[in-house]
N, C-alpha and C positions, 0 to 999 in steps of 0.2 A: 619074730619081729612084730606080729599080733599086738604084745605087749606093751611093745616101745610107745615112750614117750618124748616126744620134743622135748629140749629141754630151756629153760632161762639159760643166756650169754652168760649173766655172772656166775651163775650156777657151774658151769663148766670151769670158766673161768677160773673160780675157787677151789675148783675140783683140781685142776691142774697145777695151780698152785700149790695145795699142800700136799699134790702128790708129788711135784718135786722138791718139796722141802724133805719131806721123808727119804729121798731118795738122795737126799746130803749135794741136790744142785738147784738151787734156787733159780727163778726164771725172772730175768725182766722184763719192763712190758713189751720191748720188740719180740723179744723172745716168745712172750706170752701171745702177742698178736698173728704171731706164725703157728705157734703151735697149733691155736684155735681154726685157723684156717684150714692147717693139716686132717686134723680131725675132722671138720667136717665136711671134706672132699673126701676120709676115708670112708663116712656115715654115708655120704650120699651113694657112693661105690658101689657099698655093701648091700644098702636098702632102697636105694631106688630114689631119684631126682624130687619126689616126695615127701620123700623122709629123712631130714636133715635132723643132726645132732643136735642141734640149737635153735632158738627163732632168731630173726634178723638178718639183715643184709650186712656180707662186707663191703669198706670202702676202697677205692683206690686210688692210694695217696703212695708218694714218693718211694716211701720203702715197705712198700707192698700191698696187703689186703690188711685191714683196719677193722676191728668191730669198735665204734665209736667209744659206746656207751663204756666197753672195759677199759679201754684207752684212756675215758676222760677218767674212770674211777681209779687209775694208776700212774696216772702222765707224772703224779710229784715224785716217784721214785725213779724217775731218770734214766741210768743207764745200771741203776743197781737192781740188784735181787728184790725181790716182792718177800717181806717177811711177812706183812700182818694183813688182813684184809681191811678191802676198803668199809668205809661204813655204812651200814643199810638202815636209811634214815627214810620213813613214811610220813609224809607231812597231809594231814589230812583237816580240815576246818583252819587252818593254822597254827593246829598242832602238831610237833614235831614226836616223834618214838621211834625212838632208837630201836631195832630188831636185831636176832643171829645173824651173820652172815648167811648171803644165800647159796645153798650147797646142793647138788644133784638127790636124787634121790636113788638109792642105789636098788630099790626096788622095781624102779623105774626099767633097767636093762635085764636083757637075759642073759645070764652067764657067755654063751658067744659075743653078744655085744659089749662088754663088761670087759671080757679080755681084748678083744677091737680098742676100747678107750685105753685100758692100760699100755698094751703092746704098742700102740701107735704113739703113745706117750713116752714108753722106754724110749723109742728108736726118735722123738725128737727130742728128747731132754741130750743125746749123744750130740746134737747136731748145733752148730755152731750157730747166733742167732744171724750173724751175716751172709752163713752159708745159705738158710732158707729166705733171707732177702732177696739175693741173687738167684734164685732158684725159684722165685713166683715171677722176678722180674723178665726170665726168659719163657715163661706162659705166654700165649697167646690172649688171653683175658685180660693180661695186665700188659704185654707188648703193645698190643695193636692200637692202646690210647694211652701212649707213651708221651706223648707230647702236651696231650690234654691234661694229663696228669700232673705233667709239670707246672703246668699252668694253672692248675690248681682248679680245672673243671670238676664240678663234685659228680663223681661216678660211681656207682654200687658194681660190686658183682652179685648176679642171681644165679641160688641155686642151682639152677637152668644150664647158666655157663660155667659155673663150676664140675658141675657131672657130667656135663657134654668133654667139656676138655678131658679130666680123669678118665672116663671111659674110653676117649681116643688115645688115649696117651696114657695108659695103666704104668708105665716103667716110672711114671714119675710120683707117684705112689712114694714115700718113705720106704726104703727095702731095709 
C-alpha cells in the first residue's frame, strides 16, 4: 500500500469502462456511478479511511451516490452502454487541446490492489444496475437523508462515512 496512488475519478472511470467492454458488458452511467462507489468503499476497506481509490466526494442524489464530474462527462449516454470515452479537453489561455483519455495508471497499484480493482469489478459488472440502486439506497449514509435528498438538498458523502459504514457493516461489501 506504500505505493498506492489516489487516483483521477475519470481515471477510474475509464478504467471501468473498458474493462467492461472487454468483458462483452458494457456499463451505463448508473451502472458506472455504482460501480465507482463500490470500488471505492472496497479501497477505503482495504487501506484505511485515508486512502481512497479516487479523489473526490460522492453526491447524494435520488438513485444513490454520484461522482458528478463522471456523470456530467456521460449523462448523454442515457440509459445505454458507454462505448467511447468522453472527451478530455484542456482549455488553457483560451485555447482548447484535445488530450488521451484519462486512464489509471496501472503502475500506480500493487498487484493485491490491482486484483482488489478487477475482482470488485467482476462481481459488479454481475450486478444489475438497479440492484446496486436499491442497495446504497438501504445504507445508512444515504437512508438517514432520505428526504433531503429528495428534495434535492446538495449532500456529499465523505470518505469518513463511507468507511465508517463498510467497516460496520463488512456483509455489504460486494461478495
Amino acid at each position: 500500500m506504500a505505493d498506492f496512488k489516489t487516483q483521477d475519478c475519470m481515471a477510474v472511470a475509464n478504467y471501468a469502462i473498458e474493462y467492461a467492454k472487454k468483458k462483452g458488458k458494457p456499463v451505463s452511467n448508473l451502472h458506472l456511478q455504482k460501480i465507482l462507489y463500490f470500488l471505492q468503499a472496497a479501497f477505503l476497506v482495504k487501506n484505511g479511511k485515508n486512502y481512497p481509490l479516487m479523489f473526490g466526494n460522492f453526491k447524494k442524489w435520488d438513485y444513490g451516490p454520484v461522482m458528478k464530474e463522471v456523470y456530467d462527462a456521460y449523462k448523454e449516454n442515457g440509459a445505454w452502454g458507454i462505448e467511447n470515452f468522453s472527451p478530455n479537453v484542456n482549455i488553457t489561455n483560451g485555447k482548447w487541446e484535445v488530450l488521451p483519455p484519462q486512464n489509471i495508471n496501472l503502475n500506480d497499484f500493487e498487484e493485491e490492489d490491482l486484483n482488489l480493482l478487477n475482482s470488485t469489478l467482476d462481481k459488479l459488472l454481475c450486478k444489475n444496475p438497479w440492484e446496486l440502486v436499491e442497495k446504497t439506497h438501504q445504507q445508512t449514509p444515504w437512508k438517514k437523508f432520505e428526504e433531503e435528498i429528495h428534495q434535492h438538498v446538495p449532500l456529499e458523502y465523505s470518505n469518513e462515512e463511507i468507511y465508517k459504514f463498510f467497516i460496520e457493516n463488512q456483509k455489504e461489501l460486494i461478495k
